[in-house]
Backbone as CSV, one residue per row, in Angstrom:
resi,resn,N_x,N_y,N_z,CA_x,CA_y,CA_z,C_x,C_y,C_z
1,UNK,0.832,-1.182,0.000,0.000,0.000,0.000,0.871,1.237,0.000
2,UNK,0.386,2.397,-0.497,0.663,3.384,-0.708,0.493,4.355,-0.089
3,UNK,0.797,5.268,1.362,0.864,6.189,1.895,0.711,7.358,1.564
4,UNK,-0.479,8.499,1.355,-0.366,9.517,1.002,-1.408,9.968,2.146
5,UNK,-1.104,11.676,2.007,-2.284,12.307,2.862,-2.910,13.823,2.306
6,UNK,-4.236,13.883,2.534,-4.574,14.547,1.972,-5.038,16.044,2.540
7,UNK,-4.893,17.452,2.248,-5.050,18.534,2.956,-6.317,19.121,2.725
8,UNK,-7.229,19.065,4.239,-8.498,19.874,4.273,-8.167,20.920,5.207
9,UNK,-9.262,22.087,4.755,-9.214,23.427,5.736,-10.600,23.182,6.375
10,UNK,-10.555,23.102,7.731,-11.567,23.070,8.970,-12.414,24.552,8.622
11,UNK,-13.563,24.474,9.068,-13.979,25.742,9.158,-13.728,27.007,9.134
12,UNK,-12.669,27.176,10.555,-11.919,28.449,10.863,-10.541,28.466,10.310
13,UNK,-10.427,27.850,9.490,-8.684,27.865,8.670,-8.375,27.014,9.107
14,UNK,-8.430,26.191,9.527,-7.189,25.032,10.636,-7.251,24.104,9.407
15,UNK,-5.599,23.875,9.520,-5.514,22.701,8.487,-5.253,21.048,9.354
16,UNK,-5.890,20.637,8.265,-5.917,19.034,8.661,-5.273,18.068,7.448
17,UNK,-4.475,17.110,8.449,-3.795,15.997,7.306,-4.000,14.586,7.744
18,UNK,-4.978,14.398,6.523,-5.586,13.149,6.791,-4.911,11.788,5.783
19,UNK,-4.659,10.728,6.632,-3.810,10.118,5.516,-4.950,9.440,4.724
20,UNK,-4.509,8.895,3.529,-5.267,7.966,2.925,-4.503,7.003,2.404
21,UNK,-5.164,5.682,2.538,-4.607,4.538,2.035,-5.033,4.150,1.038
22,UNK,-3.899,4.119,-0.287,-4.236,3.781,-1.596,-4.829,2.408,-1.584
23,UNK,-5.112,1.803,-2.287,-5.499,0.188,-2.896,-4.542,-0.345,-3.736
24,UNK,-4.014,-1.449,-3.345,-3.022,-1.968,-4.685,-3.940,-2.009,-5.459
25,UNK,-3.783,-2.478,-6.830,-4.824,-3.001,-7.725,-4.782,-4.676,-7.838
26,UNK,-6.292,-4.975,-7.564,-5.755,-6.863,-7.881,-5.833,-7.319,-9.083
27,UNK,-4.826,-8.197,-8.640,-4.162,-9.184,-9.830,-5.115,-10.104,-10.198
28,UNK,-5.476,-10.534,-11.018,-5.723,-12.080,-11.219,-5.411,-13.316,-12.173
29,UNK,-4.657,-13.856,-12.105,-3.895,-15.280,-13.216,-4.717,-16.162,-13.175
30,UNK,-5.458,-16.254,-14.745,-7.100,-16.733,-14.760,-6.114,-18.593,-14.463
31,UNK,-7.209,-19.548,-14.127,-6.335,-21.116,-14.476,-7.263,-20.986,-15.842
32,UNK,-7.953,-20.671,-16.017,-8.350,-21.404,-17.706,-9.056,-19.597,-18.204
33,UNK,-8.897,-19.985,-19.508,-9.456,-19.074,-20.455,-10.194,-19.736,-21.518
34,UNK,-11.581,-18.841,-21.936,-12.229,-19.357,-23.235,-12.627,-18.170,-24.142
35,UNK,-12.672,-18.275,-24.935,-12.845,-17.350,-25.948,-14.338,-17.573,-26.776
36,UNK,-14.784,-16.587,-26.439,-16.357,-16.308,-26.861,-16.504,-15.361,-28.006
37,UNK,-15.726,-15.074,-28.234,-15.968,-14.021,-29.557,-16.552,-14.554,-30.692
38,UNK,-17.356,-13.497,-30.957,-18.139,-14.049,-31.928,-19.502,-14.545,-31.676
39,UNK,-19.772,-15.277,-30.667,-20.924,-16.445,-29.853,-21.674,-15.214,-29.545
40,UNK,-23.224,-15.649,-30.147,-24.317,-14.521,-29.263,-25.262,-15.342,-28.167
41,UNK,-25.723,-14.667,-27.294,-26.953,-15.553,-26.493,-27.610,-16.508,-26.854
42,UNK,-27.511,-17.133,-26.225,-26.852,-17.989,-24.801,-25.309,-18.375,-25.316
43,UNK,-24.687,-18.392,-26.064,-23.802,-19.197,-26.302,-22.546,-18.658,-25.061
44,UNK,-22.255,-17.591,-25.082,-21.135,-16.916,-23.948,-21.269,-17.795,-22.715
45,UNK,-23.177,-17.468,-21.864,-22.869,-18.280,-20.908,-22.702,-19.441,-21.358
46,UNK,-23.648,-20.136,-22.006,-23.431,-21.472,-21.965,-21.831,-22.317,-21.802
47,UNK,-21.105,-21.579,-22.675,-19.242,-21.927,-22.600,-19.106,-22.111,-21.326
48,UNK,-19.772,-20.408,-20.606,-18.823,-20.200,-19.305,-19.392,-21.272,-18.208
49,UNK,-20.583,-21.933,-18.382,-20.993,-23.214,-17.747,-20.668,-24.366,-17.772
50,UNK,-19.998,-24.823,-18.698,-19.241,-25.688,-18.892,-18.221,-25.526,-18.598
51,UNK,-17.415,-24.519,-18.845,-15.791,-24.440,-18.290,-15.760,-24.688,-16.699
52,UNK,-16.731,-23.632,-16.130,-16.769,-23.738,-14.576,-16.851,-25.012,-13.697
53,UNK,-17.912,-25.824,-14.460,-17.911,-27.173,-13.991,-17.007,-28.319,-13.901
54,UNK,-15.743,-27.792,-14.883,-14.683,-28.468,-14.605,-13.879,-28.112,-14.026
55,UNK,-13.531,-26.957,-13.297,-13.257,-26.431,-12.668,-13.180,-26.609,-11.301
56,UNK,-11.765,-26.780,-10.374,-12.319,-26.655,-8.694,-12.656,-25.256,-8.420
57,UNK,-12.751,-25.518,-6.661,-13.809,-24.599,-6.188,-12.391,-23.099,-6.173
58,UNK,-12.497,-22.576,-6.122,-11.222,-21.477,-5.960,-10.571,-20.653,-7.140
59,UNK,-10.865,-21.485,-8.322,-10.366,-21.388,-9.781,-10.965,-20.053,-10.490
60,UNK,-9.824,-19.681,-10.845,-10.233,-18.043,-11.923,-10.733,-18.542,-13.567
61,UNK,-12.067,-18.305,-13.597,-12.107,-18.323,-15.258,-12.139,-16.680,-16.129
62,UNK,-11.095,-16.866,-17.050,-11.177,-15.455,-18.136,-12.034,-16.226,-18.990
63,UNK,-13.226,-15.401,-19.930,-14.145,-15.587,-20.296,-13.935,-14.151,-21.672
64,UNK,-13.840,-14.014,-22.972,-13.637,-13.340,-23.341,-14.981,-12.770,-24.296
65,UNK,-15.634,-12.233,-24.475,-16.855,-12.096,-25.077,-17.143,-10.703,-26.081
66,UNK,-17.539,-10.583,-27.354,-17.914,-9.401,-27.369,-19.735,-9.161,-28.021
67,UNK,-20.816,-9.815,-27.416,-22.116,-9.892,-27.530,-22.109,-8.589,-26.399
68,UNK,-22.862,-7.674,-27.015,-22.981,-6.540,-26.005,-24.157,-6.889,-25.134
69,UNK,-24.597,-8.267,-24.943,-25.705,-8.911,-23.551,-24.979,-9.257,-23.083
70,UNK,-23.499,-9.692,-23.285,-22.403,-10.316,-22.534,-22.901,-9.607,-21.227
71,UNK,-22.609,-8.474,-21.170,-22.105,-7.626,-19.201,-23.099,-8.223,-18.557
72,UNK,-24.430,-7.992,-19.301,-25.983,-8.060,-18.086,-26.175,-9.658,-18.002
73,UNK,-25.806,-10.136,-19.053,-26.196,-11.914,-18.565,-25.321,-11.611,-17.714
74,UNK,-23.801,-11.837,-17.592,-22.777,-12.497,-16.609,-22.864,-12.015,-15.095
75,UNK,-23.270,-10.919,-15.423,-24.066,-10.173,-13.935,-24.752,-11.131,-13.650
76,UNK,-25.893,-11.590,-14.170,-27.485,-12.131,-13.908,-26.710,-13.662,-13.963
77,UNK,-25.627,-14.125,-14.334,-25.354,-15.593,-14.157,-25.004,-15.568,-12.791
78,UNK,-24.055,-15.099,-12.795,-23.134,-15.325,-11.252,-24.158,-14.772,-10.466
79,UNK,-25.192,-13.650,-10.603,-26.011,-13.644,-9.211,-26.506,-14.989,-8.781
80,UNK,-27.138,-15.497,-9.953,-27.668,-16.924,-9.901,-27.108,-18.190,-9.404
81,UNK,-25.909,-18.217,-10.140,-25.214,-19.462,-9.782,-23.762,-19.095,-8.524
82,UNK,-23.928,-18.009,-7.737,-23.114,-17.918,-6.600,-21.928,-17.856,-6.923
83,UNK,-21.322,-17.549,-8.197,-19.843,-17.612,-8.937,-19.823,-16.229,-8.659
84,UNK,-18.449,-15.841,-8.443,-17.926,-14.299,-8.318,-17.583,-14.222,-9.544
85,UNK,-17.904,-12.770,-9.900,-17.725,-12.262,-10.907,-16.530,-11.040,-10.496
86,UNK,-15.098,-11.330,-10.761,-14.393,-10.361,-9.728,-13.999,-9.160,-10.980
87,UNK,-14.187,-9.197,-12.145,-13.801,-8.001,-12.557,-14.246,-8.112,-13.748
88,UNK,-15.073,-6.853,-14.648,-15.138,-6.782,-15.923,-14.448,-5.904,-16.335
89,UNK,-14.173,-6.242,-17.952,-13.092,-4.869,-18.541,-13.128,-4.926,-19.799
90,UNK,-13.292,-3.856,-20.519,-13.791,-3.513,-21.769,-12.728,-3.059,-22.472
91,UNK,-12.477,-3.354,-23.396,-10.905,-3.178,-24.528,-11.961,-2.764,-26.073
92,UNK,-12.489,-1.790,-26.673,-13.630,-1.780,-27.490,-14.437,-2.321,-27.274
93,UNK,-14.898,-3.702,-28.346,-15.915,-4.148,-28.562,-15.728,-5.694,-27.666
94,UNK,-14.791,-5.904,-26.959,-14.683,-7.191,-26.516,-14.528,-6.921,-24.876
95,UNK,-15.154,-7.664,-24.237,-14.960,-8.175,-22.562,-14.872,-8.873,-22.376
96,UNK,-13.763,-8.343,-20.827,-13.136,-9.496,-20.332,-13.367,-9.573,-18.933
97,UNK,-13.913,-11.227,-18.806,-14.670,-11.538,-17.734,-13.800,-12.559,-17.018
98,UNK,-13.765,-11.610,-15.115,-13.514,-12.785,-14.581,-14.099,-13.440,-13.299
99,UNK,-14.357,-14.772,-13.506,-14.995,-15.225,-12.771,-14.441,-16.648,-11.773
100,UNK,-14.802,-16.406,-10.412,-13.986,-16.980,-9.238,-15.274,-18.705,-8.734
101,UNK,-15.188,-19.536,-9.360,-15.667,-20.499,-9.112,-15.576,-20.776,-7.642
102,UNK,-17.314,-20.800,-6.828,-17.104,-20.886,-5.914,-18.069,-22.014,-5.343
103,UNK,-18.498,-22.615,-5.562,-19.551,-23.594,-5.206,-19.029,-25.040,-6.199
């Protein structure tokens, strides 16, 4: 972590130094990747249901997609099926999904 602090003026002038603690940024080293490009609904999840199931419990799946229902299904999957969804990220037209097999 990263140590910085930041300067507010109190009411009557008084200065204050408040630290703040940055966030590393997390990492994640998927164990498997699949590539969805191209695939429209259902096909994205469907992959990402199958990959997961082979999968142990702890395991990172990258999931690569560019169906612009991709974001709101994978939301609406993992609410469903209790899988973390630990980060989405958009590079143009393609996302990249990752998801923390947990059940």
């Amino acid at each position: 972590m990263h140590d910085q602090s930041v300067s507010l003026t109190g009411r009557w002038g008084v200065g204050y130094r408040l630290p703040v603690m940055a966030q590393a940024p997390r990492v994640f080293n998927p164990d498997k990747q699949i590539d969805c490009t191209g695939l429209f609904c259902p096909m994205p999840i469907v992959k990402t249901r199958e990959a997961i199931k082979q999968m142990a419990r702890g395991q990172v799946l990258e999931m690569l997609a560019d169906d612009p229902a991709s974001e709101p299904d994978m939301k609406s999957w993992s609410q469903i099926t209790g899988n973390e969804l630990l980060s989405i990220d958009r590079d143009d037209a393609v996302f990249r999904f990752l998801v923390k097999k947990t059940g």
